[in-house]
C-alpha positions as a Python dict, from the first residue, in 0.01 Angstrom:
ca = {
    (1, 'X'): (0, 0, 0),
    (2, 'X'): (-235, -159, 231),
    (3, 'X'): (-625, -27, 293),
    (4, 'X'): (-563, -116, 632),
    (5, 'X'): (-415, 197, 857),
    (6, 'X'): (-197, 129, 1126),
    (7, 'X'): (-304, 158, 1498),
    (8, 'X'): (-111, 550, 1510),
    (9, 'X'): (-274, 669, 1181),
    (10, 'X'): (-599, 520, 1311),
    (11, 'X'): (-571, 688, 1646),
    (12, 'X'): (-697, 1003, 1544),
    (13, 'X'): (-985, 874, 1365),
    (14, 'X'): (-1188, 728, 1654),
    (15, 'X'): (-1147, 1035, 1844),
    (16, 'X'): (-1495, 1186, 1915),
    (17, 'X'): (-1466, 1606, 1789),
    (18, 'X'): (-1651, 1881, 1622),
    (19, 'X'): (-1774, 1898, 1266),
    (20, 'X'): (-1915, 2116, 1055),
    (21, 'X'): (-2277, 2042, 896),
    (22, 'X'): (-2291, 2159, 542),
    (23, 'X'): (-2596, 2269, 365),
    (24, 'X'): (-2734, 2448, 682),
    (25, 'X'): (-2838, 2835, 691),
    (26, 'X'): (-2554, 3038, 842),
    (27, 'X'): (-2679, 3204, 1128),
    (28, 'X'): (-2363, 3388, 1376),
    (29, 'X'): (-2565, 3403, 1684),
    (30, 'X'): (-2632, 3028, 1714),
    (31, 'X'): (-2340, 2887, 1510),
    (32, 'X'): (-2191, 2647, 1772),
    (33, 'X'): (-2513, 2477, 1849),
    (34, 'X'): (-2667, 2467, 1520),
    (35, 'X'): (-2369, 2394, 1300),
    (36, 'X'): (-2155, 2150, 1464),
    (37, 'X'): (-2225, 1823, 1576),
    (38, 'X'): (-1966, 1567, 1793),
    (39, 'X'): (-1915, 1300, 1541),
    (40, 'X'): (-1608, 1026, 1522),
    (41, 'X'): (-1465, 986, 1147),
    (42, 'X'): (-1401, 619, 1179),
    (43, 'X'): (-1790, 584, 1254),
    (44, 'X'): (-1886, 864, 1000),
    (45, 'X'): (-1656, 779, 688),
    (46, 'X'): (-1526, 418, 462),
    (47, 'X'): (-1276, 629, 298),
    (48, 'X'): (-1062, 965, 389),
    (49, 'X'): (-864, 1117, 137),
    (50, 'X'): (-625, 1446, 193),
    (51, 'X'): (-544, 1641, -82),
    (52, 'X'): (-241, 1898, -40),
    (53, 'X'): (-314, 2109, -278),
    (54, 'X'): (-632, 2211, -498),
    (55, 'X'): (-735, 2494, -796),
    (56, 'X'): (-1068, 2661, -860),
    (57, 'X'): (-1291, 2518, -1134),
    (58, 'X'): (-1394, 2679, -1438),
    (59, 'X'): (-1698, 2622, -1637),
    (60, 'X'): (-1693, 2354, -1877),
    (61, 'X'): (-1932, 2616, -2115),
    (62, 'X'): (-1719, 2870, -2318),
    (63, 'X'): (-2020, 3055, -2279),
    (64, 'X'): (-2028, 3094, -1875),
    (65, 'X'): (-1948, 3422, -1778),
    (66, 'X'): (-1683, 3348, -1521),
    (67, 'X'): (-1407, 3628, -1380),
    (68, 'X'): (-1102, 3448, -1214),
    (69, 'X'): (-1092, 3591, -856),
    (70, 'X'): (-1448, 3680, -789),
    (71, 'X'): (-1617, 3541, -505),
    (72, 'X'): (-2016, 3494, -560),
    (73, 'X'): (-2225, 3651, -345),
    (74, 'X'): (-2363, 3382, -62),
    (75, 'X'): (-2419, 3499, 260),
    (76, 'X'): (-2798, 3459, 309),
    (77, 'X'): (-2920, 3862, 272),
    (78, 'X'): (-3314, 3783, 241),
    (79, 'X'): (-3314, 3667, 599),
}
């Protein structure tokens, strides 16, 4: 399989759209202009890969205290 994508797989990839910055403080009533930004994957990226499907991870400690199922608690209540 060549590295190389074809012009129609490429396509998509140099099309300028809307994506999501990650480590940023979630705020609702400024979302759109504080958590997007217009980028263009071919610019932003070398590599893609898609997965189809994924699992959880579990703790590599016996010892962790994990419970399959529970979501942590992480939307920012001190604010």
């Amino acid at each position: 399989m060549s590295a190389r994508l074809s012009r129609d797989a490429e396509a998509p990839l140099d099309v300028v759209r809307l994506g999501r910055a990650i480590g940023v403080v979630y705020l609702p009533a400024t979302e759109r202009q504080s958590h997007y930004l217009h980028v263009r994957p071919a610019d932003q990226f070398d590599a893609m890969i898609h997965i189809d499907q994924t699992r959880a991870l579990e703790p590599l400690e016996v010892t962790s205290r994990w419970i399959a199922g529970e979501n942590p608690e992480t939307y920012p209540t001190g604010l």
